[in-house]
C-alpha positions in Angstrom: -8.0 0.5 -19.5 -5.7 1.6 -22.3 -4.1 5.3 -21.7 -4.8 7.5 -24.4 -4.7 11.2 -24.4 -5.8 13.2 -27.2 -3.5 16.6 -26.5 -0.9 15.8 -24.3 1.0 18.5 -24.5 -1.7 20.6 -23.7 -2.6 18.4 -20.8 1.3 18.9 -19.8 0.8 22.6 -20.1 -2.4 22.2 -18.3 -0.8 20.1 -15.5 1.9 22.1 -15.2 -0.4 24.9 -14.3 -1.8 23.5 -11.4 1.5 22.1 -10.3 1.8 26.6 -9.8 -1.0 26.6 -7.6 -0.5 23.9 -5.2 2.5 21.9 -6.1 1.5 18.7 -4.6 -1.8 18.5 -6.9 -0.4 18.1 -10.4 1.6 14.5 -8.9 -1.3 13.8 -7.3 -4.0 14.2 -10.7 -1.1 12.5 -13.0 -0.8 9.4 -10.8 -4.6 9.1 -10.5 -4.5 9.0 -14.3 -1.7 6.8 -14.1 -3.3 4.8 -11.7 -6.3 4.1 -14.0 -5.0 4.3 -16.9 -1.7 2.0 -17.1 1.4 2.7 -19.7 3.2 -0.2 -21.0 5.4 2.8 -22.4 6.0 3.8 -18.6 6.3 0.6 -17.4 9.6 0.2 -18.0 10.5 3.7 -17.4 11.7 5.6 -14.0 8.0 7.1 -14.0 7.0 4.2 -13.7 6.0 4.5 -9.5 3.3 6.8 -10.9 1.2 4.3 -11.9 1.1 2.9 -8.0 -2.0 3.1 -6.9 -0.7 3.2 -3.4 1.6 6.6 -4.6 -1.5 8.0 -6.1 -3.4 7.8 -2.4 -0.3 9.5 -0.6 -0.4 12.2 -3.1 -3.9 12.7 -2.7 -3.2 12.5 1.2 -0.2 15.2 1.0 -2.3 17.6 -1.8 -5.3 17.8 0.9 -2.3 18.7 3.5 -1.1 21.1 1.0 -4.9 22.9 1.2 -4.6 23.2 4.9 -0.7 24.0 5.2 -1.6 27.2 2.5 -3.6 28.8 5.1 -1.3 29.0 7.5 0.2 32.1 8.6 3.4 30.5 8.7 3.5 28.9 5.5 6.2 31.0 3.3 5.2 32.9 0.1 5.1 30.4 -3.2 7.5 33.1 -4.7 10.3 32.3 -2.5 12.8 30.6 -4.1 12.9 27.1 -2.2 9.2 26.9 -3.0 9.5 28.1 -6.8 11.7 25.5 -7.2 9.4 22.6 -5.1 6.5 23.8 -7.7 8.5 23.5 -10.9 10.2 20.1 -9.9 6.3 18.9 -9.5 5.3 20.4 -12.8 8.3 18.8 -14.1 7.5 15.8 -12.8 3.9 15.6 -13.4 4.8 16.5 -17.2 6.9 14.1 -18.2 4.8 11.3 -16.6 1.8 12.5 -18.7 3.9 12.9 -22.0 5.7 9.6 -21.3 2.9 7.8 -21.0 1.5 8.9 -24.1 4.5 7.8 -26.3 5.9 11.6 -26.2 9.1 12.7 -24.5 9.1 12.8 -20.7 12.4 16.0 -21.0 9.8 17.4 -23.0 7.0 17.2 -20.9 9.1 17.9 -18.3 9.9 21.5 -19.7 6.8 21.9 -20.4 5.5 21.3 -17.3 8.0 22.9 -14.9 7.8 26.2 -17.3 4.0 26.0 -17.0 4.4 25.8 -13.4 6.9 28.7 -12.8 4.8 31.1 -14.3 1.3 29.5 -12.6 3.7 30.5 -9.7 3.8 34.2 -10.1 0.0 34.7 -12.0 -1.5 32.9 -9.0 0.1 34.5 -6.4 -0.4 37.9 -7.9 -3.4 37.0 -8.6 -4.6 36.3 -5.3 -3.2 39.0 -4.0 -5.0 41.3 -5.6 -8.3 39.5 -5.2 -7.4 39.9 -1.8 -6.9 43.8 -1.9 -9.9 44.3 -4.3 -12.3 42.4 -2.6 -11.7 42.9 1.3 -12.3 38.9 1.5 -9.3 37.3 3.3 -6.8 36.0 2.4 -7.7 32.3 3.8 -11.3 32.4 2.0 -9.4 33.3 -1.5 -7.4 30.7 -0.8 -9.7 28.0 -0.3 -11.4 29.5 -3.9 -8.5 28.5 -5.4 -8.5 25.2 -3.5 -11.4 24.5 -5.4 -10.4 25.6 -9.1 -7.5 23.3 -8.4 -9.6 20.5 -7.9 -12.3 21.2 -10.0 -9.3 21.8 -13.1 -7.8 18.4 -11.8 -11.0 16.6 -11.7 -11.3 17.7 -15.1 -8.2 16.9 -16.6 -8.6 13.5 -15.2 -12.0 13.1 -16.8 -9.8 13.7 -20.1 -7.9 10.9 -20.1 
């Protein structure tokens, strides 16, 4: 099937964002798309491993790691530098596949992306941080609630293209 996206900077943005939340998820949901959906634009690109269906499985594989690692009491705050940086490299990444694909360009997509996912970073951890306070619920349940806004906003964006 022919890739087409209608907005995709906004899907770049949109990608980006989840890349915020749990940075293994927005590789993950742009080489599903990939996957489906080859580029001949990306084919002759660096990118172009995206489109493996066999990388699309082990980023599926390490996102659903990702879910368990993030309740973990030892797993480090996504606002520590070392993991900022993990989460903007997979926005980064995620974005320029999804604008490269679509005839746009991937430095573009890139920023995009990576900038999307810096501030996902700090919204979604102060985010749930808060929920956490305000509500009395754990922290692990709150997690696990954005678990599934992560996949349900994945699901969807794959549905897009």
């Amino acid at each position: 099937m022919e890739f087409k996206i209608e907005k995709p900077l906004w899907q770049a943005l949109s990608i980006g964002i989840l890349a915020g939340m749990r940075s293994a998820s927005a590789p993950a949901v742009t080489s599903h798309i990939l996957s489906h959906h080859h580029s001949k634009i990306l084919e002759k690109s660096p990118l172009s491993f995206m489109q493996a269906n066999a990388v699309a499985n082990g980023l599926k594989i390490m996102t659903l790691a990702e879910f368990v690692g993030d309740k973990l009491p030892s797993t480090p705050n996504r606002i520590k530098p070392a993991v900022i940086t993990v989460r903007c490299l997979s926005g980064a990444l995620a974005g320029a596949g999804i604008l490269k694909a679509s005839g746009g360009n991937a430095i573009v997509g890139a920023i995009l992306g990576g900038t999307a996912a810096f501030a996902s970073t700090f919204g979604s951890f102060f985010l749930r941080r808060a929920m956490v306070i305000s509500s009395g619920i754990t922290d692990p349940i709150i997690g696990a609630i954005e678990d599934a806004l992560v996949i349900g906003a994945g699901v969807g964006l794959a549905r897009l293209a």
